[in-house]
C-alpha positions, 0 to 999 in steps of 0.5 A: 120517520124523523123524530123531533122530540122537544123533552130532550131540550130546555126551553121556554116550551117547559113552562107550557108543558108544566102548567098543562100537567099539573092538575091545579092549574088545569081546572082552568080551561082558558089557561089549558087551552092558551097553553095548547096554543102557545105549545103549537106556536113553538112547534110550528115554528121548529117545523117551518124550519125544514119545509120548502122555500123560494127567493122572493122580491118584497116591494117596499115604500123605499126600495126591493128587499129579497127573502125566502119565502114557503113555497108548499101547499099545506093542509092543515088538519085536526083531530076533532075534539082535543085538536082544535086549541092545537090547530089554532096555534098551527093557524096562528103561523101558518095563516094561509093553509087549508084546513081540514077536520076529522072526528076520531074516537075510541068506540069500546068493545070492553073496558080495555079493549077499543077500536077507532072510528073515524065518522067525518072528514071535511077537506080538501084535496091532499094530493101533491099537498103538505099535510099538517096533522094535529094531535095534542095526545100520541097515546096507542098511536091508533087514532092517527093511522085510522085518521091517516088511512081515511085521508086517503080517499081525498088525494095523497099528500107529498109529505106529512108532518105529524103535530103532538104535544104529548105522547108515548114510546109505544105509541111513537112506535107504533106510527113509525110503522104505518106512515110513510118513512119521509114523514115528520113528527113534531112532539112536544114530549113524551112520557114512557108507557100507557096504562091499561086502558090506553091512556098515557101515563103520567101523561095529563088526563083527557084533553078534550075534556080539560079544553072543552069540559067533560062529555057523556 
């Protein structure tokens, strides 16, 4: 897996970052989920970058200008509920993928101890496609490989680009060892450990619930 962790430079993705973390500006949900947004427009433009392109002729009013265009398919897909501001900022730049949407949750035997159910997938077909998979939080890493094995039954994709805005060295860890080694990971950030119940730390707290209000 390549590994393309944005921490590592300064950059105007800092600011997103910050605002998302910090638990004054949280309280206000249109900010967190623009921030969202904004922080997959970056990504997926620093992503674009390494697809596959074609020299092409544009007509215009006065004359015929050349320029490289994507030539892939893509398929962009995400992680229902906490996915959906990222995937928008995905959508933004990538206007003409298909998309797809899976449900992934934590279902708990205990307090600390769950197991990942994946309950619905609406897609297209991935074979031979690019896979686009959002995520904003790369916490155990478990969610995605479920999600990931659960595709599969709709086509085999050529390459996979991973989306995430923060996640863990644990959980980075753990994909690396069950997606394919050509895939991509594209992160925003990543803090060092989880805590014991899953969740990363300082990390920003529950996504879906700041994007989309707290669940039962």
């Amino acid at each position: 897996m390549t590994i393309h962790d944005f921490s590592i430079k300064k950059s105007i993705l800092n600011k997103f970052i910050s605002e998302i973390r910090d638990v004054n500006l949280q309280k206000d949900s249109l900010r967190f989920r623009r921030n969202i947004e904004r922080i997959g427009e970056i990504l997926g433009y620093e992503m674009s970058q390494v697809l596959n392109y074609s020299n092409q002729e544009i007509t215009t009013p006065l004359g015929v200008k050349p320029i490289e265009l994507i030539t892939e398919e893509l398929v962009l897909c995400s992680i229902l509920r906490a996915g959906l501001p990222l995937h928008n900022g995905l959508l933004n730049y990538f206007d003409d993928v298909e998309n797809a949407f899976v449900s992934a949750y934590r279902k708990h035997t205990s307090e600390a101890n769950f197991t990942i159910k994946v309950e619905y997938l609406a897609s297209p077909s991935f074979d031979g496609k690019t896979l686009i998979l959002a995520d904003p939080m790369l916490a155990t890493g478990r969610s995605l490989v479920e999600t990931y094995k659960a595709m599969l039954k709709n086509g085999v994709p050529k390459q996979t680009h991973i989306v995430a805005v923060i996640g863990s060295a644990e959980g980075i860890a753990y994909i690396k060892k069950h997606f394919p080694e050509n895939t991509h990971l594209w992160i925003a950030t990543v803090d060092d450990k989880l805590n014991d119940k899953g969740y990363i730390v300082p990390g920003l707290g529950d996504a879906g619930d700041l994007a989309y209000g707290s669940k039962l």
